[in-house]
DRENPA-3360 file (N, C-alpha, C; in nm, 2 decimals, always signed):
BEGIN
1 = XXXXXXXX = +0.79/+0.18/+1.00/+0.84/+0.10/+0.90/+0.98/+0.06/+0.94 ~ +1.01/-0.03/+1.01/+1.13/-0.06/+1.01/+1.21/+0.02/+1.12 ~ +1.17/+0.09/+1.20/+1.21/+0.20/+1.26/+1.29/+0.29/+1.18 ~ +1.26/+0.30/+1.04/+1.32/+0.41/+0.92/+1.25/+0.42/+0.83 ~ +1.27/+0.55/+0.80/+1.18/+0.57/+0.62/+1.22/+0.52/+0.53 ~ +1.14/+0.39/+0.50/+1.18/+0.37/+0.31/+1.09/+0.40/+0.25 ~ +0.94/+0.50/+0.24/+0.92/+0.53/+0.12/+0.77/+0.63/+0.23 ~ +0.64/+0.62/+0.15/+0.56/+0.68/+0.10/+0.44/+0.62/+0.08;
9 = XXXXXXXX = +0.31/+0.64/+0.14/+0.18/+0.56/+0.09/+0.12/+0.70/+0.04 ~ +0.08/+0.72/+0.01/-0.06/+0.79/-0.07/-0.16/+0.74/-0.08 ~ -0.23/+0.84/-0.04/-0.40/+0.83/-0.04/-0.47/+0.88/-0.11 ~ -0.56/+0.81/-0.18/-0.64/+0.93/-0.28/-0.81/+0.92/-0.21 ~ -0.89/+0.95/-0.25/-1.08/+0.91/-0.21/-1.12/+1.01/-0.32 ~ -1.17/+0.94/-0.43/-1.27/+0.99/-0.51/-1.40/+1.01/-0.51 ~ -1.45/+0.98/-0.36/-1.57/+0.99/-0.34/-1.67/+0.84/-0.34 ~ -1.60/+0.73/-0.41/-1.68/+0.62/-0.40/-1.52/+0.51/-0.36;
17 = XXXXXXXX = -1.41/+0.51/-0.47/-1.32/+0.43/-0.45/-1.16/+0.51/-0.37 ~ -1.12/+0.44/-0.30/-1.00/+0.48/-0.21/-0.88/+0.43/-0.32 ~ -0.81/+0.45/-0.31/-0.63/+0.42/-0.43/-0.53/+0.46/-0.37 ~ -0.46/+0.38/-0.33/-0.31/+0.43/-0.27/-0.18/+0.38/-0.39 ~ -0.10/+0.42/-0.35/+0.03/+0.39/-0.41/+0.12/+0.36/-0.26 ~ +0.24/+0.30/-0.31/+0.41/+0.34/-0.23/+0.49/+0.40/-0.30 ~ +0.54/+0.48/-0.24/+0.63/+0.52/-0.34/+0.77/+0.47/-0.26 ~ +0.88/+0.42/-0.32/+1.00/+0.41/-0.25/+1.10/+0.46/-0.24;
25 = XXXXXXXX = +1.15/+0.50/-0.10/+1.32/+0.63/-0.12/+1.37/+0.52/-0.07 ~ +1.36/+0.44/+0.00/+1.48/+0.36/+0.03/+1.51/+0.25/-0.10 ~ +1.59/+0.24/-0.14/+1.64/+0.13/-0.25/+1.58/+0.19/-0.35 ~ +1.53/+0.29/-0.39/+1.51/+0.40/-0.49/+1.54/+0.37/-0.61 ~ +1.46/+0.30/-0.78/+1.60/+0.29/-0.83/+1.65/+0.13/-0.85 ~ +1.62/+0.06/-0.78/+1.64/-0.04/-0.79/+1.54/-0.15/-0.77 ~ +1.54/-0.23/-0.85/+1.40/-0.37/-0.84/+1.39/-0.48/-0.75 ~ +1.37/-0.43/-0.64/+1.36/-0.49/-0.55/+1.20/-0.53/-0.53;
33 = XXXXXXXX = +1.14/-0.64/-0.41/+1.04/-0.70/-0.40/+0.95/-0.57/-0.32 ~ +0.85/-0.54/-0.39/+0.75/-0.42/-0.32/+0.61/-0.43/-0.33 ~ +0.54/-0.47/-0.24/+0.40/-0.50/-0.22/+0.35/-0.39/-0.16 ~ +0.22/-0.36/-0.24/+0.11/-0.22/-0.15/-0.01/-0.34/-0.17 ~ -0.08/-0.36/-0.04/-0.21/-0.43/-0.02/-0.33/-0.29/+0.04 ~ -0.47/-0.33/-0.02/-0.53/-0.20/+0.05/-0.67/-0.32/+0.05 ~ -0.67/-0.29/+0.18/-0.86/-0.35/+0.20/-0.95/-0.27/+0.26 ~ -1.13/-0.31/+0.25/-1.20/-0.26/+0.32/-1.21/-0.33/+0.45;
41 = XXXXXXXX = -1.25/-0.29/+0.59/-1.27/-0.34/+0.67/-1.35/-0.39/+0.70 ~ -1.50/-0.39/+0.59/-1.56/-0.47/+0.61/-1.56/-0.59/+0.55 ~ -1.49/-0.60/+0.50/-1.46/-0.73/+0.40/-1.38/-0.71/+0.21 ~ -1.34/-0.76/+0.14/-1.30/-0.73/+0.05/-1.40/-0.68/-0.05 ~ -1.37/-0.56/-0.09/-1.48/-0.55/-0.22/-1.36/-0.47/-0.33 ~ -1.41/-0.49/-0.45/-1.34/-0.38/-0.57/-1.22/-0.46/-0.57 ~ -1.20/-0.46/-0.68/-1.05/-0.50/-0.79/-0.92/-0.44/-0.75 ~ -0.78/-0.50/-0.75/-0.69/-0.42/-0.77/-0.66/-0.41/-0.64;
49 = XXXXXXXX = -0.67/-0.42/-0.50/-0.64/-0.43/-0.43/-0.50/-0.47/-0.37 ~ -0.42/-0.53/-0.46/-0.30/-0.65/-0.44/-0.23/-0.56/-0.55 ~ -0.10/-0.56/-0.50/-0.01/-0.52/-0.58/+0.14/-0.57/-0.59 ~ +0.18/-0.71/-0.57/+0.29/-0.73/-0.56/+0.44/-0.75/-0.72 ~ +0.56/-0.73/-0.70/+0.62/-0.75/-0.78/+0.77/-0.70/-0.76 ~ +0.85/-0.69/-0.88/+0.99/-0.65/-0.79/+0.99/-0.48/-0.92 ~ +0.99/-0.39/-0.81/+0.98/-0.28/-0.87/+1.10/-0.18/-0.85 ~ +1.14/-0.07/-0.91/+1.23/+0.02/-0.87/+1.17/+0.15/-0.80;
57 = XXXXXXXX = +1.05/+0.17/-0.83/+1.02/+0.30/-0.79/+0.89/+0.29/-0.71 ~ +0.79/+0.23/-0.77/+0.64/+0.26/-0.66/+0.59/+0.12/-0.69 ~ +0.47/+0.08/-0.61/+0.39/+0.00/-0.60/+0.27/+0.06/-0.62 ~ +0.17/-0.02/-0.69/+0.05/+0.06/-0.71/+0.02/+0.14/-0.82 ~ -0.08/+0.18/-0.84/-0.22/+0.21/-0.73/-0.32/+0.08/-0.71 ~ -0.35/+0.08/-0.57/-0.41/-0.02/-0.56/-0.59/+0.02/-0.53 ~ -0.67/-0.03/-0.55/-0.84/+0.08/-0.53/-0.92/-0.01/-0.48 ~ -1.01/+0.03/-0.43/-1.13/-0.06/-0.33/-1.23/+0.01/-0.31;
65 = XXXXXXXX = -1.34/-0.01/-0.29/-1.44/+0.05/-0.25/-1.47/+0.07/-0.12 ~ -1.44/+0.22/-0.10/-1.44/+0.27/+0.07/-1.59/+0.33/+0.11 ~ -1.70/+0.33/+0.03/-1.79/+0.40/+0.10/-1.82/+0.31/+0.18 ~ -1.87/+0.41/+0.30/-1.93/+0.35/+0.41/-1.84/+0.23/+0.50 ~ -1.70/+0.22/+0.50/-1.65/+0.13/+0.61/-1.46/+0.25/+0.58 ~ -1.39/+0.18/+0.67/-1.26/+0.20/+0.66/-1.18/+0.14/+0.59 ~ -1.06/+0.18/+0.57/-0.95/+0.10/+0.48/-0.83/+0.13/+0.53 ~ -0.77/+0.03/+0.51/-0.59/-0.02/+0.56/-0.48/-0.01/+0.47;
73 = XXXXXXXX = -0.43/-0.03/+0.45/-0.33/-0.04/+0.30/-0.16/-0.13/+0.45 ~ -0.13/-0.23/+0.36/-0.01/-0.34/+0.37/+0.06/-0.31/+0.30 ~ +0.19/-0.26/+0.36/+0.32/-0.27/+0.31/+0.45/-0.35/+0.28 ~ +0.50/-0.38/+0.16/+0.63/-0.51/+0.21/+0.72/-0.48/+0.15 ~ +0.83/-0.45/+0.18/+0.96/-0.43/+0.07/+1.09/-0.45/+0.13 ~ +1.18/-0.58/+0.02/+1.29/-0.68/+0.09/+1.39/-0.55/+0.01 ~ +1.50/-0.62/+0.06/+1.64/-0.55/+0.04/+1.69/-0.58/-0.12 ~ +1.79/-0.56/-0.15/+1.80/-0.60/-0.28/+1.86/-0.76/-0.31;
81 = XXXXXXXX = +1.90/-0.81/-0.13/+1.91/-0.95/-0.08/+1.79/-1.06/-0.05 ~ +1.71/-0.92/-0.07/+1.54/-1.01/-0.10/+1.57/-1.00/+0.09 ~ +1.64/-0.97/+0.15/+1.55/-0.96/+0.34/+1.47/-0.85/+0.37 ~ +1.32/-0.85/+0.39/+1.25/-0.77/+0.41/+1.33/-0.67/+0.52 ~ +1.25/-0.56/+0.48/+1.27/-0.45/+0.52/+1.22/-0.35/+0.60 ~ +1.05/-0.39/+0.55/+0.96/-0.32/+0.55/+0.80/-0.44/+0.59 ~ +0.74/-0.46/+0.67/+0.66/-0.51/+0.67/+0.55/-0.44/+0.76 ~ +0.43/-0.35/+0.71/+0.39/-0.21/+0.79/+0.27/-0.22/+0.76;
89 = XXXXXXXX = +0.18/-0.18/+0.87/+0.01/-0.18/+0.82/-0.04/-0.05/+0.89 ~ -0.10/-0.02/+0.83/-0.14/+0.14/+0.83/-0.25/+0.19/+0.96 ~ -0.36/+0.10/+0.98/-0.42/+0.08/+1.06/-0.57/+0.12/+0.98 ~ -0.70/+0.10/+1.08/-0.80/+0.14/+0.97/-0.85/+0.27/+0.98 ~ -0.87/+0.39/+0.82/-0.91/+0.47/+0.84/-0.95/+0.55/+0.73 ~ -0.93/+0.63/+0.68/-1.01/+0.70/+0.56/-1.16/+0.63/+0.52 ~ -1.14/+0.64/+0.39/-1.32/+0.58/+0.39/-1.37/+0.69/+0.38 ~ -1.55/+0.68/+0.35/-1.65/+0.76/+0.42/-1.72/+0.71/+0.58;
97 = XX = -1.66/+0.58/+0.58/-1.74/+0.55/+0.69/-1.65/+0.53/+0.84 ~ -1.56/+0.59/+0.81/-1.43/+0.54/+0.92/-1.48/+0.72/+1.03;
% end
């Protein structure tokens, strides 16, 4: 992330839907621009996915349907000058099918 920690993704798997959050330590506290994106890799399925807005503390939960393929989750969070900060992709994995 930026070559520095600003925050936190979490992972949840309920057994059918995947849900992440971000949580933020950098800019902690303040409402700045914070996007958590989460896809399947085989294509988009399930609601909620997109989470963009100008938050102080977390983004999310964002949820998809992971049986049977992998998932990613996209990160974005700008400064409180709105210059990104953070622009980070997780790579694909969890799932049942990853």
């Amino acid at each position: 992330m930026s070559g520095h920690e600003a925050g936190w993704v979490y992972d949840y798997w309920d057994g059918t839907d995947n849900c992440s959050v971000f949580v933020k330590s950098e800019y902690a506290g303040v409402k700045t621009f914070t996007q958590i994106s989460l896809s399947a890799e085989n294509g988009p399925r399930g609601s909620g996915g997109y989470d963009p807005g100008n938050y102080s503390t977390y983004a999310g939960p964002v949820r998809v349907n992971g049986v049977g393929t992998c998932v990613g989750e996209l990160v974005l969070e700008n400064d409180p000058n709105n210059h990104q900060i953070v622009n980070w992709w997780s790579g694909w994995h969890s799932g049942s099918g990853c």
